[in-house]
ZAGU-280987 format. One record per residue: x negated, z, y negated of N, C-alpha, C in turn; residue in one letter. Coordinates in steps of 0.05 Angstrom, whole numbers, plus 32768, in hexadecimal, padded with zeros to 4 digits. Atoms other than C-alpha are relative to their C-alpha. Example, Ala and Ser with C-alpha at 12.3 -4.5 7.8 and 13.67 -1.06 7.14 Angstrom:
ZAGU-280987
7FEE800080187F0A809C805A7FEE80007FE8a 80107FFF80187EEF808F8015800F800E7FEAs 
***
This chain:
ZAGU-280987
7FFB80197FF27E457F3277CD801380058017x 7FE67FF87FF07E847F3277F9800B7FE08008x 7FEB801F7FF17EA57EF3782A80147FF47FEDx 7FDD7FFD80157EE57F0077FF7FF67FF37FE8x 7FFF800A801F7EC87EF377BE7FEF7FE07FFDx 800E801880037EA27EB177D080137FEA8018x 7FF3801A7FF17ED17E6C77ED7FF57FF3800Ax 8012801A7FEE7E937E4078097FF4801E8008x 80097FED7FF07E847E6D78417FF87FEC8014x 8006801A7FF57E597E41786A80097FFD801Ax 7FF180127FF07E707E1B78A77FF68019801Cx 80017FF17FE97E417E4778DB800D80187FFBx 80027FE480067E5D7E8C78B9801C7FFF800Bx 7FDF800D7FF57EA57E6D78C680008006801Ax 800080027FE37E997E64790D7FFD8024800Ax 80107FE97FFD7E727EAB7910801D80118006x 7FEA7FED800A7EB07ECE78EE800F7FFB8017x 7FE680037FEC7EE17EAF79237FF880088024x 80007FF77FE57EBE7ED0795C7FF580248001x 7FFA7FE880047EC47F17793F800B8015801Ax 7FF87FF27FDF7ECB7F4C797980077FFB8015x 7FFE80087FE37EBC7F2679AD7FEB8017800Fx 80147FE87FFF7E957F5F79D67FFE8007801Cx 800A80007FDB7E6F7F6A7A1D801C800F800Ex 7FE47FF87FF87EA47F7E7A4B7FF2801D800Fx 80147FE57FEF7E757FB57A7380157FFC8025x 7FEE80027FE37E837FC47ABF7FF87FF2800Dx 8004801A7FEB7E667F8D7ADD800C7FE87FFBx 7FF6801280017E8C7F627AB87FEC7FED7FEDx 8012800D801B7E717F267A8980167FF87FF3x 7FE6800D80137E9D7F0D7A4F7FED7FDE8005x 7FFE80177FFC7E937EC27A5B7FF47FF27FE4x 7FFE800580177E9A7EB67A107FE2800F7FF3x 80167FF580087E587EDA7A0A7FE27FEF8010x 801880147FEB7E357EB07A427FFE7FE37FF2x 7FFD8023800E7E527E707A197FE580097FE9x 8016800280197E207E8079DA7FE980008012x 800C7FFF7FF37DEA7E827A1280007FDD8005x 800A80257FF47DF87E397A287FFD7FF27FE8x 7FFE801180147E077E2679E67FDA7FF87FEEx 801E7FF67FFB7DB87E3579DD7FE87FF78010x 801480077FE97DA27E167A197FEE800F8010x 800E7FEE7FDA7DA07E537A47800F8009800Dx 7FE37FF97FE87DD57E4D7A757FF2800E801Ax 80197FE97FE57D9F7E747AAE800C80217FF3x 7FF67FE480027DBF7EB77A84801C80038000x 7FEE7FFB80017DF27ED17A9F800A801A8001x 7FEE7FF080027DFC7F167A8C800380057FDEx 8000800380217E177F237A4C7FEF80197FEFx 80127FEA800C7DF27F677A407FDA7FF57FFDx 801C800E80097DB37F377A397FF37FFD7FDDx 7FFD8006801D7DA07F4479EE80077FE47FF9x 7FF4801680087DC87F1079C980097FF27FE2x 7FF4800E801C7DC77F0B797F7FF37FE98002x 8010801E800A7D9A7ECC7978800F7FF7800Fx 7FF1800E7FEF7DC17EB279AD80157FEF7FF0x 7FE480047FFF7E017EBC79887FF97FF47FDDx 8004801180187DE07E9F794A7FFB7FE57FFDx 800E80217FF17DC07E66797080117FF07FF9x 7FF080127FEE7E017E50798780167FFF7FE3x 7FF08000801D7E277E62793D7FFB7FE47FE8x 800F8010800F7DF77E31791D80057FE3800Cx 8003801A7FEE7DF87DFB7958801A7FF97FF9x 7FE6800A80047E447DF7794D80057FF07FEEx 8004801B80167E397DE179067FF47FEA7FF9x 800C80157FFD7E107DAE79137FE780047FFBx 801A7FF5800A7DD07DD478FF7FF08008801Dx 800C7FF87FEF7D977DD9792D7FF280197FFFx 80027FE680007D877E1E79427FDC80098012x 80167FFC7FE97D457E3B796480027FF9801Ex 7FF780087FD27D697E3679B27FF780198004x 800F7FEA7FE97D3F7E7D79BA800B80168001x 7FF37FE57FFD7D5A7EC079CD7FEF80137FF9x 800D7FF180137D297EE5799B80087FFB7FE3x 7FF97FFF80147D3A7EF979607FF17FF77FE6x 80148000800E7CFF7EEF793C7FF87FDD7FFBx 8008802380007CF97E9D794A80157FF97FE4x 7FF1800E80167D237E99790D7FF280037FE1x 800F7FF880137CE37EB478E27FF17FE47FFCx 8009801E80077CD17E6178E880177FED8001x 7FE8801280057D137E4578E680077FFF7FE8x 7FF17FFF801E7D317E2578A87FF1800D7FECx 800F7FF480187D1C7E3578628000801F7FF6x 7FFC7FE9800D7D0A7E79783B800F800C7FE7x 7FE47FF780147D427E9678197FEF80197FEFx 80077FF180107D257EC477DD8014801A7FFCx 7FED7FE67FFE7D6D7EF577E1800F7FED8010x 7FEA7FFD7FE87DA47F01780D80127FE87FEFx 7FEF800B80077DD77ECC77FC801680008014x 7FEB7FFF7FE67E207EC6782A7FF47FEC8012x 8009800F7FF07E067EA978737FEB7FFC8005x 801B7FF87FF37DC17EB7786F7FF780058012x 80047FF77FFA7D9D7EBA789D7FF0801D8002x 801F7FE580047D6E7F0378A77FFB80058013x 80137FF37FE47D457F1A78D47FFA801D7FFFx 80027FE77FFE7D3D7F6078E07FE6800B8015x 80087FEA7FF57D077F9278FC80068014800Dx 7FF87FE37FF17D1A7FBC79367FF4800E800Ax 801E7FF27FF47CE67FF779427FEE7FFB7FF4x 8017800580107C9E7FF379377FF47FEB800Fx 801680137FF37C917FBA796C80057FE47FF0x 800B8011800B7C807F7E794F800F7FDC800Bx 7FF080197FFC7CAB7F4E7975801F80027FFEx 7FED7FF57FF77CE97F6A798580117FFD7FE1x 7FF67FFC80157D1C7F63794F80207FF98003x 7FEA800C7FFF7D647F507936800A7FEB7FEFx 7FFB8013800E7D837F18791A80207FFA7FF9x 7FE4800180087DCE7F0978F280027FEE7FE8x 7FF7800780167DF37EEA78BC7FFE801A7FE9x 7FFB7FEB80187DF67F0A787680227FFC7FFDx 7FEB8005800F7E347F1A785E8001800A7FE5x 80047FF1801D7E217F5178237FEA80158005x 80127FF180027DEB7F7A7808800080107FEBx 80027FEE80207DDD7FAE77D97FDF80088000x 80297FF580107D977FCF77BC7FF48007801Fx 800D80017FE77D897FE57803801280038017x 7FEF80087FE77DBB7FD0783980087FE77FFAx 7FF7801C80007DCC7F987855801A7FF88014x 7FF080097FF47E0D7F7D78757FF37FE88010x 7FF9801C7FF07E097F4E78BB80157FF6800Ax 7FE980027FEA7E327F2A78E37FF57FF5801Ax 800180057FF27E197F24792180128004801Dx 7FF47FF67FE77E1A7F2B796C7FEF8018800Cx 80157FEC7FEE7E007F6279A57FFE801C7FE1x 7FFC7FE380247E177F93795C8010800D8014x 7FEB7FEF7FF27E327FCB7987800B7FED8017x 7FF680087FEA7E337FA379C1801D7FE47FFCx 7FFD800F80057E5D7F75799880017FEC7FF2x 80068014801B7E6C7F3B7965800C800F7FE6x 7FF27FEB801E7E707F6879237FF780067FE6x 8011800780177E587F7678E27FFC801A8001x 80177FDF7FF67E227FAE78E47FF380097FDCx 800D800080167E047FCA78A87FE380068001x 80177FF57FF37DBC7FD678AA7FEB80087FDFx 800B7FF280217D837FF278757FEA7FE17FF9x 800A800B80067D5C7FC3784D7FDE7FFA8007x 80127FFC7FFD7D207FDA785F7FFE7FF38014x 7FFA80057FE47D2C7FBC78A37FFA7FE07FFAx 7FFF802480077D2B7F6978867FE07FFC7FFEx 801A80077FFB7CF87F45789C7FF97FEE7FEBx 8001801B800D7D0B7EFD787D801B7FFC8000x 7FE3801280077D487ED578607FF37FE48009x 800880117FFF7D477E96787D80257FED7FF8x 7FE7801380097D787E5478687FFC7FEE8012x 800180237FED7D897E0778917FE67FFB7FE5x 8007801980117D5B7DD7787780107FF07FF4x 7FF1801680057D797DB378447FF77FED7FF8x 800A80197FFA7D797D6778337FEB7FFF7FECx 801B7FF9800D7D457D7D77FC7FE680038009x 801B7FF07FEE7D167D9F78297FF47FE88007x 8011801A7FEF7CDB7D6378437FF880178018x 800B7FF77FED7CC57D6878817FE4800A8003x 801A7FE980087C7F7D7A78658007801A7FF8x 7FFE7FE77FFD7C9B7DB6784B8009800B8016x 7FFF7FF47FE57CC17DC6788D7FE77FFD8014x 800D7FFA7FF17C857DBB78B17FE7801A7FF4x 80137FF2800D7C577DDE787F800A80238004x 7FFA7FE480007C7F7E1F78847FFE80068020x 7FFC7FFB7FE57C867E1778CF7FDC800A8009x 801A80037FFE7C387E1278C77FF3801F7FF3x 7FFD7FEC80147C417E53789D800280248010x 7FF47FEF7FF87C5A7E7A78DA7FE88011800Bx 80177FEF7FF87C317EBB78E87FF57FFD8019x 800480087FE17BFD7EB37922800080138011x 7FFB7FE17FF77C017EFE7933801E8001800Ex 7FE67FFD7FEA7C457EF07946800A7FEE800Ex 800780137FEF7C3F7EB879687FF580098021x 800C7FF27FE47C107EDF79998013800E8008x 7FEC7FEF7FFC7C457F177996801B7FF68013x 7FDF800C7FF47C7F7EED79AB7FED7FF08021x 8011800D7FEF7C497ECE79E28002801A8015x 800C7FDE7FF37C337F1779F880198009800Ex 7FEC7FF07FF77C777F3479F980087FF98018x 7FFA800D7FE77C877EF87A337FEF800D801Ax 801A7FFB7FE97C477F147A5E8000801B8004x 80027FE57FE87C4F7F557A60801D800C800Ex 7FDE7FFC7FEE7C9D7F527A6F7FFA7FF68020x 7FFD80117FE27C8B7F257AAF7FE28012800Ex 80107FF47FF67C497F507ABC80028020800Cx 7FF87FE27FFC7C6B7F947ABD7FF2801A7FFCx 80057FE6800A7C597FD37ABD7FDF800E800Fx 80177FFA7FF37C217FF97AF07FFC7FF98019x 7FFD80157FE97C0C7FD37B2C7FE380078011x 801C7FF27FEE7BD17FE47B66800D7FF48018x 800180017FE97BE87FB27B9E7FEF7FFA800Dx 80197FFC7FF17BC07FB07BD97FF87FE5800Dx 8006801D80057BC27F627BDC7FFA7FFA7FE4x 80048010800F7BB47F5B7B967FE4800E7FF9x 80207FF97FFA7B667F567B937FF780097FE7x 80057FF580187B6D7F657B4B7FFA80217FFDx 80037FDB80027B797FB67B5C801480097FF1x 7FF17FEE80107B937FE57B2D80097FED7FE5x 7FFA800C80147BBC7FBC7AF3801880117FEEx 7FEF7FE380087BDA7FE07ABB80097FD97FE3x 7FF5801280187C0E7FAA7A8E7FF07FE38003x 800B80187FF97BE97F6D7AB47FDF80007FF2x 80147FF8800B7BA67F8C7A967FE980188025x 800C7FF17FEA7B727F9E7AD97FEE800E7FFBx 801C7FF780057B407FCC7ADA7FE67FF47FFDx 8016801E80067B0E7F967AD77FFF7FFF7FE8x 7FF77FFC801C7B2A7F887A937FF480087FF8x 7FFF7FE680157B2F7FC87A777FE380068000x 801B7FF780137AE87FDA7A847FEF7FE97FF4x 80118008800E7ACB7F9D7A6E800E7FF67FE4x 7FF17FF680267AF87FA87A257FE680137FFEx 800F7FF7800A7ACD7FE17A2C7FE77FFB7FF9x 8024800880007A857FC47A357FF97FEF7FE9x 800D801380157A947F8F7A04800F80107FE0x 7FF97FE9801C7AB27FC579D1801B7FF47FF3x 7FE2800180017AF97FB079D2800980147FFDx 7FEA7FEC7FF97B127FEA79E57FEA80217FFCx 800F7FEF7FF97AF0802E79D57FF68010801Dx 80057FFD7FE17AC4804C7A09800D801A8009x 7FEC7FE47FFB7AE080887A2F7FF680018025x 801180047FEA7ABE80A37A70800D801A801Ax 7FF07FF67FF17AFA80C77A8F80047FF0801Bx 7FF7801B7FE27B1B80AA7AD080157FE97FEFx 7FFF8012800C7B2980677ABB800F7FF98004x 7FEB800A7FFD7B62805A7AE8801380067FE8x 7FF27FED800F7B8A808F7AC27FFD7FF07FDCx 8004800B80127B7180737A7F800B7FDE8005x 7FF1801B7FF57B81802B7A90802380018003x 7FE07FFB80027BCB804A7A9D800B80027FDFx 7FF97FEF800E7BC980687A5E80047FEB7FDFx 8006801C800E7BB780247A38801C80057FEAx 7FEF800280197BE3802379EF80027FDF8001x 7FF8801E80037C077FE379DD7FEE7FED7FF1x 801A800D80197BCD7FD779A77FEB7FF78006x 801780027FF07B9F7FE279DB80047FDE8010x 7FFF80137FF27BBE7FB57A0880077FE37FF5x 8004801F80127BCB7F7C79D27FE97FFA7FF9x 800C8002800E7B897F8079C17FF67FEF8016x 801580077FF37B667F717A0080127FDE800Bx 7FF280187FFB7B9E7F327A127FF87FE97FE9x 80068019801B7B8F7F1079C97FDF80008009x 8027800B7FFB7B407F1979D780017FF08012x 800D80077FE07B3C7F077A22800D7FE9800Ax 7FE680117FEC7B7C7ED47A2B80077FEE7FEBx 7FF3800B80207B957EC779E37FEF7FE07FF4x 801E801780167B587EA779C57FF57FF58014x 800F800A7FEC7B317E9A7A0680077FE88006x 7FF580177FF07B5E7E657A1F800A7FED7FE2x 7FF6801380157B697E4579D4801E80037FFCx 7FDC7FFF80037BB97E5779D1800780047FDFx 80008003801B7BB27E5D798380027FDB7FF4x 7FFE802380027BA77E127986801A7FE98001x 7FE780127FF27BEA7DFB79A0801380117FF4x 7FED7FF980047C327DFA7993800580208004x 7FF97FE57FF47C537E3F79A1800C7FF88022x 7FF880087FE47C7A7E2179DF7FE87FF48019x 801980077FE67C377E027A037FF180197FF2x 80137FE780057C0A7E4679E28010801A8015x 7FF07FED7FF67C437E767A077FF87FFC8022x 800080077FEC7C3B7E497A4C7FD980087FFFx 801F7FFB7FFA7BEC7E467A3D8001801F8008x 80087FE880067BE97E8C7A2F80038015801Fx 7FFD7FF67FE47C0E7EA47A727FEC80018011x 801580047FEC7BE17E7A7A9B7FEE800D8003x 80127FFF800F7BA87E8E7A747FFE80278016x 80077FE27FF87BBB7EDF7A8D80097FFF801Ex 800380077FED7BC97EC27AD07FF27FF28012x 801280117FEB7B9C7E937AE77FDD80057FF4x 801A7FFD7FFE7B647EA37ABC7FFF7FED7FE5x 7FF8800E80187B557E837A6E7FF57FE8800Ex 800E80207FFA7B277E497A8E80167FF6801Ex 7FF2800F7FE87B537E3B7AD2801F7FEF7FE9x 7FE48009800D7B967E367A997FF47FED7FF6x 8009801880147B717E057A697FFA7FEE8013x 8008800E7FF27B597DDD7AA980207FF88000x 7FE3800A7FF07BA17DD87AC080157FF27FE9x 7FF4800F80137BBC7DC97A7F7FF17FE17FF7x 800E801280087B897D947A7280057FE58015x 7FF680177FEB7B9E7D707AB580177FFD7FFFx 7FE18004800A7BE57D757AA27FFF7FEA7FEDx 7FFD800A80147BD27D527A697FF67FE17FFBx 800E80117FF57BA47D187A877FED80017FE9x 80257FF780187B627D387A507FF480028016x 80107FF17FE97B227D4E7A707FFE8014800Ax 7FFC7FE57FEF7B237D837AA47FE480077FFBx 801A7FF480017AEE7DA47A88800080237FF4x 7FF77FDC80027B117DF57A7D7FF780067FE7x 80087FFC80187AFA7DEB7A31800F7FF27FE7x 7FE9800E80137B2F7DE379FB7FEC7FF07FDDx 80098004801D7B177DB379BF80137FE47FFDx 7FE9801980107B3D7D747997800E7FF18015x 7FEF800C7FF07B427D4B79D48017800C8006x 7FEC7FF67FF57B6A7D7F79F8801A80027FF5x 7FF17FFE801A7B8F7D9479B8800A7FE57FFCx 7FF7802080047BA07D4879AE80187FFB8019x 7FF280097FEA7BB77D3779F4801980108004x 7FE17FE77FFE7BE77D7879EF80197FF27FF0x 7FF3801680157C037D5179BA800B7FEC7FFFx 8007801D7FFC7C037D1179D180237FF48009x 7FE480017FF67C547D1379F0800F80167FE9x 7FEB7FEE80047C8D7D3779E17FFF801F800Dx 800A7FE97FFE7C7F7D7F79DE8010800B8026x 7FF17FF17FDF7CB47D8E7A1B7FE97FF28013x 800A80117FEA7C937D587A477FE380058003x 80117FF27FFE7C4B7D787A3B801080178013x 80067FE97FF37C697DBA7A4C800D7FFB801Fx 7FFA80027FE17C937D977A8B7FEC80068012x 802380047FEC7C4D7D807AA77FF480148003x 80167FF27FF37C2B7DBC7AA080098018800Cx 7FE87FED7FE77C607DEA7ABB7FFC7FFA8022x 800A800C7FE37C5E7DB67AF77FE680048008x 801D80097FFF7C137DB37AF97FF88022800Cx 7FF57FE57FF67C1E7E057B01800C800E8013x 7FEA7FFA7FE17C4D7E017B367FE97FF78019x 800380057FF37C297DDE7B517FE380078017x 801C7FE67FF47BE17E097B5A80158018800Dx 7FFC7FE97FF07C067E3E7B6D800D80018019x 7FFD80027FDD7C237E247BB27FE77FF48011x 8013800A7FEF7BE07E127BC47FEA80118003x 80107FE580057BC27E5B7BBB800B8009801Ex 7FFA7FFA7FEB7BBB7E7D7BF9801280198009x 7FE97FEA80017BE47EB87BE7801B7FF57FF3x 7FE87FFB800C7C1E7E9B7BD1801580008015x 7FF37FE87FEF7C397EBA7C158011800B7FF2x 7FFA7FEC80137C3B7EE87BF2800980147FE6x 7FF97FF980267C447EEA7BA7800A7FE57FFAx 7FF3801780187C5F7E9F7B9A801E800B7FFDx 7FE37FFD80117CA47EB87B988009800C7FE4x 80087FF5801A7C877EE47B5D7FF97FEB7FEFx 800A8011800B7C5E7EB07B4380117FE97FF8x 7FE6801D80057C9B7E7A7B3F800E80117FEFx 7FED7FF480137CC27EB17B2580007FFC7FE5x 80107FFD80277C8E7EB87AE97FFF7FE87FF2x 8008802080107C807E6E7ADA80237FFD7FFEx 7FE1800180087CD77E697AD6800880047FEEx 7FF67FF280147CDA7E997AA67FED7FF17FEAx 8007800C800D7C9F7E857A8280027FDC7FF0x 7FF9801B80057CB87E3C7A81801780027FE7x 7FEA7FF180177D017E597A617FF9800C7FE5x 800B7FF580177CDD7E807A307FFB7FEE7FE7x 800E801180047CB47E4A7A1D80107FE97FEAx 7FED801780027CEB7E137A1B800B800F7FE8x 7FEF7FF180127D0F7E4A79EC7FF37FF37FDDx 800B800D80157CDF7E2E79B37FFA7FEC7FFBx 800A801480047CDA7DEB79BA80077FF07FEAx 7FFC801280127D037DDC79827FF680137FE2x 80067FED801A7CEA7DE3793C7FE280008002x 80187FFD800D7CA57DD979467FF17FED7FF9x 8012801A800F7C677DAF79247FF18007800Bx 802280067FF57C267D9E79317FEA7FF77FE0x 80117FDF7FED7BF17DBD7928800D801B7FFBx 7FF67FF080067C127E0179318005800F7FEEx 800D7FED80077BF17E2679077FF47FF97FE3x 80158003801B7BC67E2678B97FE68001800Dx 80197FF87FF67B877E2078DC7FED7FE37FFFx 800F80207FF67B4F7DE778E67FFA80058024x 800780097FE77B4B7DC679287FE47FFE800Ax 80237FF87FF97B077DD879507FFD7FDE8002x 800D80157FF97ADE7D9F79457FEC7FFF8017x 800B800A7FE97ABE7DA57984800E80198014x 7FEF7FE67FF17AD17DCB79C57FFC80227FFDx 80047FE17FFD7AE17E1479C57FFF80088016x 80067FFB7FDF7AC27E337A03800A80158004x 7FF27FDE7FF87AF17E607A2A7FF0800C8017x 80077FEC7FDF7AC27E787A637FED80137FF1x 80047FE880087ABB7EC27A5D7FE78007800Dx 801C7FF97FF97A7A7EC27A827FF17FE18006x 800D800A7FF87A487E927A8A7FE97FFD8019x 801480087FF47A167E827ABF7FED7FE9800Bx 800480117FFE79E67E547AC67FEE7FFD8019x 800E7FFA7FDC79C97E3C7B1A7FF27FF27FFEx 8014800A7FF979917E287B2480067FED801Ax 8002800F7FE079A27E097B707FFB7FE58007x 80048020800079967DC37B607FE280037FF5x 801380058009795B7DCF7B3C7FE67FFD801Ax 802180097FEE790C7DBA7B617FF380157FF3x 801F7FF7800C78CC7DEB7B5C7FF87FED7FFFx 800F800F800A789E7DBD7B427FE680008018x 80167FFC7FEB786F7DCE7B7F800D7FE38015x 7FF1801A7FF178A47D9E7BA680007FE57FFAx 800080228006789B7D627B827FE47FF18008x 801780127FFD786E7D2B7B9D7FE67FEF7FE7x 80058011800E786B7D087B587FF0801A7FF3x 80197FFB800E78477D457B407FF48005800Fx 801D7FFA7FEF78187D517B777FF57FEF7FF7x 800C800B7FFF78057D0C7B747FFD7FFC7FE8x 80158003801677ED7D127B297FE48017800Cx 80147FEB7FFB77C87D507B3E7FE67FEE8008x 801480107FEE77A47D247B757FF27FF17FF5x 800A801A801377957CEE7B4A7FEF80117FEEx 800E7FEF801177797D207B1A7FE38000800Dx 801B7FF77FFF77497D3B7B3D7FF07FE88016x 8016801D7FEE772F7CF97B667FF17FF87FE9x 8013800C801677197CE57B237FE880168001x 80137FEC800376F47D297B117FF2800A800Cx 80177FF07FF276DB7D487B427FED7FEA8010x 8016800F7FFA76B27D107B5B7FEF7FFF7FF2x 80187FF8801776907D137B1D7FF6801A7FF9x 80057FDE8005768A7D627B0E7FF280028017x 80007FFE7FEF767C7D697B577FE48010800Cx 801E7FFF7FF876337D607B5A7FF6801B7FEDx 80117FEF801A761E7D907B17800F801E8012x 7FF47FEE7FEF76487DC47B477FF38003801Cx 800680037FEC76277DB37B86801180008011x 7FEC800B7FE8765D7D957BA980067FE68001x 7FFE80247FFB765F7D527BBF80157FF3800Ex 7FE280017FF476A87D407BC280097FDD7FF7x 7FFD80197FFD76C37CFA7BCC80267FFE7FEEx 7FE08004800677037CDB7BA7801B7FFE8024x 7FEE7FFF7FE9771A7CC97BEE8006801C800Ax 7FF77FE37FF577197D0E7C0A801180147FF9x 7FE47FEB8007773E7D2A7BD580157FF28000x 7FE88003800377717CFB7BD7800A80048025x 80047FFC7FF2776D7D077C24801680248001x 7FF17FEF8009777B7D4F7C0B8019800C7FFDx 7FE97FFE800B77AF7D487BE2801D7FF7800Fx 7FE9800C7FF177DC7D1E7C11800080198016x 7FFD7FE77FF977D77D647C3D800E80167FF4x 7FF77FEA801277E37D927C0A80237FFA7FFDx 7FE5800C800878267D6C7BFB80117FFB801Bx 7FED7FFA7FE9783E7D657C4180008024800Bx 7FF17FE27FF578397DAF7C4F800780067FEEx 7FF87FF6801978547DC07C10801C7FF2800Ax 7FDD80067FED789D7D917C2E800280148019x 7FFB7FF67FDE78897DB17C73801280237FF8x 7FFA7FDA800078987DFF7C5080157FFB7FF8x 7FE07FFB800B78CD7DED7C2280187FF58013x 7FE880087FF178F57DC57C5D8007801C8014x 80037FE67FED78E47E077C92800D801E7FE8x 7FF27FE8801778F77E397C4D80247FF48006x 7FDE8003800379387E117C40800E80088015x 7FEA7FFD7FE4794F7E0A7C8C7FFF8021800Ax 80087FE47FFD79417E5B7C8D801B800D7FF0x 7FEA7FF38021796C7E677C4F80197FF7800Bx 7FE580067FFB79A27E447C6D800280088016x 7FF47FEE7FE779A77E647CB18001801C7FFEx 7FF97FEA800B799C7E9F7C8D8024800A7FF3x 7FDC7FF7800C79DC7E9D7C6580147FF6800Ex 7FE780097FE87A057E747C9E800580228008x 80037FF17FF579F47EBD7CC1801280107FF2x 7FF67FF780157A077EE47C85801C7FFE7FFFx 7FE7800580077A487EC27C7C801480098024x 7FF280037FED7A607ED67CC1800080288005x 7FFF7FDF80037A547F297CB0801C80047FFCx 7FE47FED80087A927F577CA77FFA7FFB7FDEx 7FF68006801C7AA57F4A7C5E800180237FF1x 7FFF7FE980087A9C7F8F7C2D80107FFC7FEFx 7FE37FFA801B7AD77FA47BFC7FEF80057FEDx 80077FFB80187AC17F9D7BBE80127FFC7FE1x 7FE6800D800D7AE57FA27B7A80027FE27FE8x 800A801280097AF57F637B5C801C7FFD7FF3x 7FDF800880107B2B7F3F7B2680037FE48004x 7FF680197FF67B4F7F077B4880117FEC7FE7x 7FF78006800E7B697ED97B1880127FDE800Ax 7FFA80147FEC7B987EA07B3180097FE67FF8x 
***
């Protein structure tokens, strides 16, 4: 299969071909013409051109011909775009595998293939627009446009089709780029954090058998955390906790952030008031519904805003909001990068018929509750009780006790019984007024915000 030997060479491959060695300029310079497939995309915010750029330069190949494109600067968002092509045909799209990580990949036109290679034409090929050859082994998927055949049940059904493992993956990869690497500041109450993962965490992966146990120094281990490791404990603790399987990819990516930032029950609260559901930090149909309920951007506007807007009212953001704005920025961009191209419900799955509870611990307080010694309404059965009985028993006992006397009694019994618990309570509370005014002990704890 060869350009040359086929005359309907389609309209985006046309365009493709006519921007043949265009190529980063290096130096500090940008080629311009490399920033344009960036806007053409809707991410004029990049402006250097050494920013990986094939999807970009496919985005913007496709947008030309009138074909709508993902918008995202991953290569991999084209494994739900458009239909599944069974072989390479001219203008194909393919997707490619780069390495063994699981998100990370490349994306081009076909131009030719043989038993195991494949001809592209992309961009970011050697730094520029070129045709690369690569091994077969390497193809992920052939994907095609929708054409006027295709129903929108099938395009949603395949979109519905798309793996949920990489879903998280393309989620994940956003959180630990903006979480970084190894971290122990002395304002962040979290401690020692290894890939946005705190010691807190890590050992309770171990207690609940996430993570095998190991009874070395833990910081050091915690450093030492594998990518498998550390995907494992984000999909338990963040992934699932906060429901992000439930939603689009563009509001599951924003949940998901939150979710390893603020905590799985503070994100579902904040998304839920974004959304005007109940603020009740427990994802079930309502919430899932109301996510729904607009236009996917205008959900994720609100809860971006709704984001912004906790975090200038934290008392460190002194401190860290310039971080914290940074992260919700990016995560918004990211986000936005998928908004086209998707359906509802995300996913092949059934919708929880009732809520899924994300709180990772329970407790339940007593502080409202009454001893039963406090209540009047049971003394005064007591009393009543025994005015009847013991006037009668009384005598075969040799005691000669009056109904008056015990109710006499009982109206005693019941005021010093208020008199202890008012003199207990007002004890308890000047006790801990006291208490609260000690020197404060360092203790370690995982701040979540």
């Amino acid at each position: 299969m060869d350009v040359n030997e086929q005359p309907d060479i389609p309209l985006w491959l046309q365009y493709a071909l006519e921007e043949l060695e265009v190529s980063e300029l290096g130096k500090g310079s940008e080629n311009p013409r490399i920033l344009e497939y960036f806007n053409e995309v809707n991410h004029p915010g990049v402006v250097k051109d050494e920013t990986p750029w094939c999807a970009a330069f496919i985005g913007a190949m496709l947008e030309r011909a009138g074909i709508k494109s993902t918008k995202s600067l991953m290569a991999r968002s084209y494994l739900s775009w458009g239909q599944k092509e069974r072989e390479e045909k001219l203008g194909s799209v393919a997707i490619l595998k780069r390495g063994n990580n699981e998100v990370f990949g490349h994306v081009g036109f076909v131009i030719s293939s043989t038993k195991d290679q494949i001809q592209l034409l992309s961009g970011n090929q050697s730094n520029k627009v070129s045709i690369a050859t690569f091994r077969k082994d390497q193809l992920i998927d052939l994907r095609w446009p929708l054409t006027e055949t295709t129903t929108m049940q099938d395009a949603q059904k395949k979109e519905n089709e798309t793996n949920l493992k990489t879903r998280f993956q393309i989620a994940l990869a956003h959180v630990l780029k903006v979480e970084g690497g190894w971290s122990n500041h002395k304002d962040d109450k979290g401690g020692p954090t290894y890939k946005g993962i705190t010691l807190n965490t890590y050992q309770r992966a171990k207690k609940d058998g996430v993570l095998p146990q190991y009874n070395g120094n833990e910081i050091e281990a915690l450093r030492k955390l594998t990518h498998n490791q550390v995907s494992l404990i984000y999909e338990t603790y963040y992934w699932k906790k906060a429901g992000c399987q439930y939603f689009s990819l563009p509001i599951a990516i924003a949940l998901f952030d939150a979710s390893v930032n603020h905590g799985p029950i503070k994100a579902v609260k904040l998304l839920q008031s974004s959304i005007g559901a109940e603020v009740d930090g427990e994802v079930g149909p309502e919430t899932i519904s109301f996510a729904n309920k607009e236009a996917l951007q205008n959900t994720l506007n609100n809860y971006i805003s709704v984001r912004r807007t906790h975090y200038k009212q934290l008392k460190q953001f002194n401190i860290f909001g310039k971080g914290w704005l940074n992260r919700l920025s990016q995560t918004e961009q990211i986000a936005n990068s998928y908004l086209s191209n998707q359906s509802y419900p995300p996913e092949n799955f059934n919708l929880p018929k009732r809520k899924v509870r994300v709180k990772m611990e329970t407790t339940e307080t007593y502080a409202n509750k009454k001893w039963w010694g406090e209540s009047l309404t049971v003394w005064g059965t007591i009393v009543t009780a025994l005015s009847t009985i013991l006037p009668v028993i009384g005598p075969f006992i040799g005691l000669d006790i009056s109904a008056e006397l015990i109710r006499q009694f009982g109206d005693t019994v019941a005021k010093l019984i208020q008199i202890i618990g008012g003199v207990t309570g007002t004890t308890m509370a000047l006790y801990g007024r006291s208490r609260a005014t000690t020197k404060l002990t360092r203790r370690s704890m995982e701040m979540k915000i």
